[in-house]
N, C-alpha and C positions, 0 to 999 in steps of 0.2 A: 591883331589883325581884325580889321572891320568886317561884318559882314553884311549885309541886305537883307533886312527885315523880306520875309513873302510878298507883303503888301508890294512891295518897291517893285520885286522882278516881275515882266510880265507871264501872264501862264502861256505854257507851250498850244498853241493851237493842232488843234486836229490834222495828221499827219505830216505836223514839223520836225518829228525824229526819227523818220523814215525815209526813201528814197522813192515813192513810189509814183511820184508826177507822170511818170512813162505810161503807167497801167491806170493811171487819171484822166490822162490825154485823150487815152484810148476807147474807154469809158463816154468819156462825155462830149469827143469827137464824133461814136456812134448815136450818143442821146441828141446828138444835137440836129446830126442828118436825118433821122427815123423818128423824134420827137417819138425817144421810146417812153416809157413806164416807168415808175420806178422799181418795179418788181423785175422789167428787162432790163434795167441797168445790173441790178442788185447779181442779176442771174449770169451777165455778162463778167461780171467782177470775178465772180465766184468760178467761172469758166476761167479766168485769167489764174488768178491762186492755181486751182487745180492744177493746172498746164504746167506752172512755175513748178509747185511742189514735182507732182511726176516728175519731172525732171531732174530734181533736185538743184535745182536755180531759185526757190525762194527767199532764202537768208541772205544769198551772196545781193539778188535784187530790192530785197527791204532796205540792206544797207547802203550796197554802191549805185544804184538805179540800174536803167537799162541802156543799154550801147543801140546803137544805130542798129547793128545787123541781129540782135533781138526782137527789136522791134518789126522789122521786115519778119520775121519766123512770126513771132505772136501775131501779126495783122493777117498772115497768110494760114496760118495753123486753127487761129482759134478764131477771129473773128471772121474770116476768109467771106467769099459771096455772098452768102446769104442774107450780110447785116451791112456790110460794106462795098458794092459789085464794083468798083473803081478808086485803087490804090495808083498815084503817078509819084515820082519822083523825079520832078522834072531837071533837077539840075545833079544827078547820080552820076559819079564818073566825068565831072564838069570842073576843071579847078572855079574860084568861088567868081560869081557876077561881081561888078557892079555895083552899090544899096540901086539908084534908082533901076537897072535890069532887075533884079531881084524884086522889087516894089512892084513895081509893071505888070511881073510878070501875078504874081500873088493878087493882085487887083483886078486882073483880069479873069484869072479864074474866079474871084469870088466877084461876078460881076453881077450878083442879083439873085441868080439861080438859086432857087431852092434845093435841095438837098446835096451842098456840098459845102466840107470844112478843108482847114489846113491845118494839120498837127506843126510846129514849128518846135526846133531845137532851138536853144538858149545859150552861151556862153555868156561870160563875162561879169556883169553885177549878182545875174542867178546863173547855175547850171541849173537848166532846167526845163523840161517838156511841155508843151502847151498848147491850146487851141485858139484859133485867130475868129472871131465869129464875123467882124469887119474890118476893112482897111478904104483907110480915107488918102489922099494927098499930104493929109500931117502924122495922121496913126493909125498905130492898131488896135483896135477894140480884143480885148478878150473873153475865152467861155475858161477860165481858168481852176484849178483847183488848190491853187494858192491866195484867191481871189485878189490877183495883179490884175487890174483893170483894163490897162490903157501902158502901149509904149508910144511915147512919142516920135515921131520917125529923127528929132534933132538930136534925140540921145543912142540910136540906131548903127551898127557898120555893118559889113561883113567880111571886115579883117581882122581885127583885132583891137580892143579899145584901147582910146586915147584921148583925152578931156572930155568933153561932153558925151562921147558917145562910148555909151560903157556897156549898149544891148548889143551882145555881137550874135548876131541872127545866122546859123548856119543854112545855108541853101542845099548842101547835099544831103541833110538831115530835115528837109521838109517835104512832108507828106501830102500831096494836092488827092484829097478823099471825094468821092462821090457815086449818089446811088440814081444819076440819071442815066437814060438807056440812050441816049443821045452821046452822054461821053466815052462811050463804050470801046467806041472806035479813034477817039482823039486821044485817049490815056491806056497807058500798058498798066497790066495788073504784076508790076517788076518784070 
């Protein structure tokens, strides 16, 4: 049996043998609306572990990630007000839009305004959690911790993939975030 010299394979990048894009998301969702520190990122992370272990949810979340209704607990438990004051889910309890409603609607929140992201869930090519920093007419720019740059909106659904489009973007698993006093009244904090 052959085997692959080291040279050949590549090395495992930094948090490729973990599940933990959930608690990345979350992290650099809030770094990104508060253009925190890195000493308040570090300390928010470390706020996330904590919460996991107490709980004893750390192992089961290194390995399998975090579920939708985790994630709603950890935004409301540990990062709660003081760092994020407007959590929406705009399409919760919605069976799925649309891509172009779902585009729209993502577009429109991130229409400029400073301090506000969108955590998106991922099916399909990745499971995977992430932050959307812009969205154009063709893509999404991302603030990612996988560092996946760019989805093209042509390789995009939100049903289920099939030829080219293999990003299936969940809409009841996207988090419309922000820390304006203006949206106070436009978005429920769940």
């Amino acid at each position: 049996m052959y085997t692959k010299p080291a040279s050949e394979l590549p090395p495992f990048q930094q948090g490729g043998l973990d599940s933990l894009c959930g608690l990345y998301s979350i992290v650099n969702a809030e770094r990104f609306i508060n253009h925190s520190s890195d000493e308040e990122s570090q300390q928010l992370f470390d706020d996330l572990i904590h919460f996991l272990s107490r709980r004893g949810l750390l192992s089961k979340m290194l390995i399998g990630g975090i579920i939708h209704t985790q994630m709603l607990t950890i935004l409301d438990k540990v990062v709660g007000k003081q760092r994020i004051s407007n959590v929406h889910i705009p399409f919760r309890g919605v069976p799925n839009p649309d891509l172009d409603t779902f585009w729209r609607s993502m577009q429109y929140f991130l229409d400029g305004t400073p301090g506000r992201a969108i955590i998106l869930g991922l099916n399909g090519f990745h499971d995977h959690w992430t932050v959307i920093e812009t969205i154009t007419n063709r893509s999404i720019m991302l603030y990612d911790s996988a560092l996946i740059k760019r989805l093209p909106r042509t390789s995009c659904t939100t049903v289920y993939p099939i030829g080219r489009r293999v990003h299936v973007l969940l809409p009841a698993q996207t988090y419309f975030l922000s820390n304006n006093v203006e949206d106070a009244g436009q978005y429920d904090m769940w």
